[in-house]
C-alpha positions in Angstrom: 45.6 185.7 205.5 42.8 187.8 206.6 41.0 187.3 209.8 38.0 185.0 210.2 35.4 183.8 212.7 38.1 180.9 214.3 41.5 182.5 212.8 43.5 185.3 212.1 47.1 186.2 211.3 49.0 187.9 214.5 52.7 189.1 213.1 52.4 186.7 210.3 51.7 184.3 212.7 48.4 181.7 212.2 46.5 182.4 215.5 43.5 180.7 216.3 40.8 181.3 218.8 40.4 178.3 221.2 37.2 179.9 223.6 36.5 182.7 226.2 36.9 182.0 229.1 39.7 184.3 231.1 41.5 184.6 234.3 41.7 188.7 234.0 39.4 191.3 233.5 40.2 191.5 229.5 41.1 189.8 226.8 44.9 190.3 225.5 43.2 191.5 222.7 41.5 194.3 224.3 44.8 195.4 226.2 46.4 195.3 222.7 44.0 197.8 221.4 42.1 195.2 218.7 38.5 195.3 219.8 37.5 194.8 216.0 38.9 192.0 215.8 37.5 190.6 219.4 34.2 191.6 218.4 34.4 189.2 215.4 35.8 185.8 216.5 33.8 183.4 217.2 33.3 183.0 221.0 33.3 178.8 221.2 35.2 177.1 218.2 34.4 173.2 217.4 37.6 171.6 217.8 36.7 170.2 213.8 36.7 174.1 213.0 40.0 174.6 214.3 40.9 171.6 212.4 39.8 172.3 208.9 41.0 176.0 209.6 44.4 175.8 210.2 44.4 172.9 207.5 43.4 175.0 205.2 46.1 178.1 205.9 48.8 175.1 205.6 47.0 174.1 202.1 47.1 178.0 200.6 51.1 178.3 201.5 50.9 179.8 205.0 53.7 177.6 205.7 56.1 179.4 203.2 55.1 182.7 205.0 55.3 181.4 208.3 59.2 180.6 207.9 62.5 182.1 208.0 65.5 181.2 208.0 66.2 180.2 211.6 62.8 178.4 212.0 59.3 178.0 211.6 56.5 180.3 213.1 54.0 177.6 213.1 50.7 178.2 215.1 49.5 180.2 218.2 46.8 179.8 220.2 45.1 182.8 221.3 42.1 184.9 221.2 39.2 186.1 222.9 39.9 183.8 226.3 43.0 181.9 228.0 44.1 179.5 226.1 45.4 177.5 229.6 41.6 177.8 230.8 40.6 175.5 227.7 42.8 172.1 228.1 40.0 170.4 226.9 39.8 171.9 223.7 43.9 171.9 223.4 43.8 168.1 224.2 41.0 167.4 221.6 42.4 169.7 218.7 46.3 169.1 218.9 47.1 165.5 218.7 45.1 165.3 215.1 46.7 168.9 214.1 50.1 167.3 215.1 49.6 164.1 213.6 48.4 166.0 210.5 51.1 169.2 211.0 54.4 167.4 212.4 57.2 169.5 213.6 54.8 172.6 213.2 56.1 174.3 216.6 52.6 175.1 218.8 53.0 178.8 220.9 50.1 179.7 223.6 49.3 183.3 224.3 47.8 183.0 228.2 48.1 185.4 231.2 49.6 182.4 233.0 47.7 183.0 236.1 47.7 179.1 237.2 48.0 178.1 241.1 51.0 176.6 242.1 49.6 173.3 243.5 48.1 172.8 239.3 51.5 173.9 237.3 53.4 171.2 237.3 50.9 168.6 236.4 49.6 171.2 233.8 53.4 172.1 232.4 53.1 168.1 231.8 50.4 167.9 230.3 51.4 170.9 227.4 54.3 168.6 227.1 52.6 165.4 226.3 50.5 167.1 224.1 53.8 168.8 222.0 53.2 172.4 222.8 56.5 174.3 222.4 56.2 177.7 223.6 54.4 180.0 225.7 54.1 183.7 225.6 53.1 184.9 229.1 51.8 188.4 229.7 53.7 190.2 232.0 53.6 193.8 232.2 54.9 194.5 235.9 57.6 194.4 238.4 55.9 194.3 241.7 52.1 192.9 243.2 50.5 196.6 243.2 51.5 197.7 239.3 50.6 194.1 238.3 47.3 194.4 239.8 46.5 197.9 238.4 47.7 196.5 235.1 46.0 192.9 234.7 43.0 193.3 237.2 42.8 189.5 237.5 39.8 187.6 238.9 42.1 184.7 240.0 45.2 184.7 241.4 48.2 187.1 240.6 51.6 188.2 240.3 53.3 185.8 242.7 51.1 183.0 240.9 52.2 184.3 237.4 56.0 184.7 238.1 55.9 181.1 240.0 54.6 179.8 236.5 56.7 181.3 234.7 59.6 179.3 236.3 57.9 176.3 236.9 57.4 176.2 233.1 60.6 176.7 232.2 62.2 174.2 234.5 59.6 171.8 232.8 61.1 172.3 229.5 58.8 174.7 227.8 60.2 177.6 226.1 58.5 180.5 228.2 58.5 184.2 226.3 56.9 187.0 228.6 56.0 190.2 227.0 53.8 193.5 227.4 52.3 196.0 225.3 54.3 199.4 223.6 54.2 201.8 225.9 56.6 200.0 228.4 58.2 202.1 231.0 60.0 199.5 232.8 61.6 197.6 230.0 64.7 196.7 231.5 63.7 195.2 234.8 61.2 193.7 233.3 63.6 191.8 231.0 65.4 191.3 234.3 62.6 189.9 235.8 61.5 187.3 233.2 64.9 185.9 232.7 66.1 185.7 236.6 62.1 183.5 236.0 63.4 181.3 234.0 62.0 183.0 230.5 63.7 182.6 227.4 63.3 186.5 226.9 60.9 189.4 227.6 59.5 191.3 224.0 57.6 194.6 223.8 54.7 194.0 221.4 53.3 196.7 219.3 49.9 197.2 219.6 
């Protein structure tokens, strides 16, 4: 599957663009080193786009690629924004892909920078609405490095570790991860499980 306007595929994985709004100074895209392919998504997806998109990956097999033997990939949500700072479009665009996709496991690639007083109701919300997973971005040990590192423009790292665990305890199978080079690999590990996380990965860029 080759990338398009809405979609493209992200270690196999069916990844679609959901808008662009962000909590940080980049996109996740930008700090993996893919500006190409930031430069050509589409910056607002219709919710029917999304729709006939991932309908038509499902139609052309992706589901056979998207499996192993231990489970399937299914979709992630991702892009040029935060997919946590677009509910709207998540609560529009997932009930019809579930009811049209059921038991296809939903992921969402965010920053996780949400304030404390919002997580829970928000956790509860990605529930009722069947997300699975998250993959949170977290590339530092301490306030300082995660500053230099994410340069939000909300919040920060004691509002992205708090979510982290307040996820988890919600139900949500929470992933955190960073981008090759990581110096810190083994406290950082540390760090998301003691959170709650399922795991820390090193993505390639």
């Amino acid at each position: 599957m080759t990338a398009n306007l809405i979609s493209y595929a992200d270690n196999q994985r069916l990844t679609l663009q959901c808008g662009s709004r962000l909590p940080a100074a980049q996109s996740l895209l930008q700090l993996a080193g893919n500006a190409q392919l930031l430069a050509q998504l589409a910056a607002a997806p219709t919710v029917q786009q999304l729709l006939n998109v991932a309908e038509q990956a499902y139609q052309a097999g992706y589901e056979q690629d998207a499996s192993t033997e231990f489970e399937l990939q299914g979709i992630a949500i991702a892009g040029i924004g935060d997919p946590l700072l677009h509910r709207e479009l998540l609560a529009e665009f997932l009930p019809p892909f579930k009811t049209r996709r059921h038991g296809v496991p939903v992921t969402l690639v965010s920053y996780g920078l949400v304030a404390p007083k919002e997580a829970p109701a928000l956790c509860q919300q990605l529930l009722e609405l069947e997300v699975e997973k998250l993959e949170i971005y977290l590339p530092a040990t301490n306030p300082p490095a995660y500053q230099q590192a994410v340069k939000p423009i909300q919040l920060g790292f004691s509002e992205v570790c708090q979510f982290i665990h307040t996820a988890a305890e919600a139900g949500l199978q929470v992933t955190c991860f960073a981008y090759a080079p990581v110096t810190q690999q083994s406290e950082l590990r540390a760090l998301a499980l003691d959170l709650g996380a399922r795991g820390f990965v090193v993505k390639q860029p």
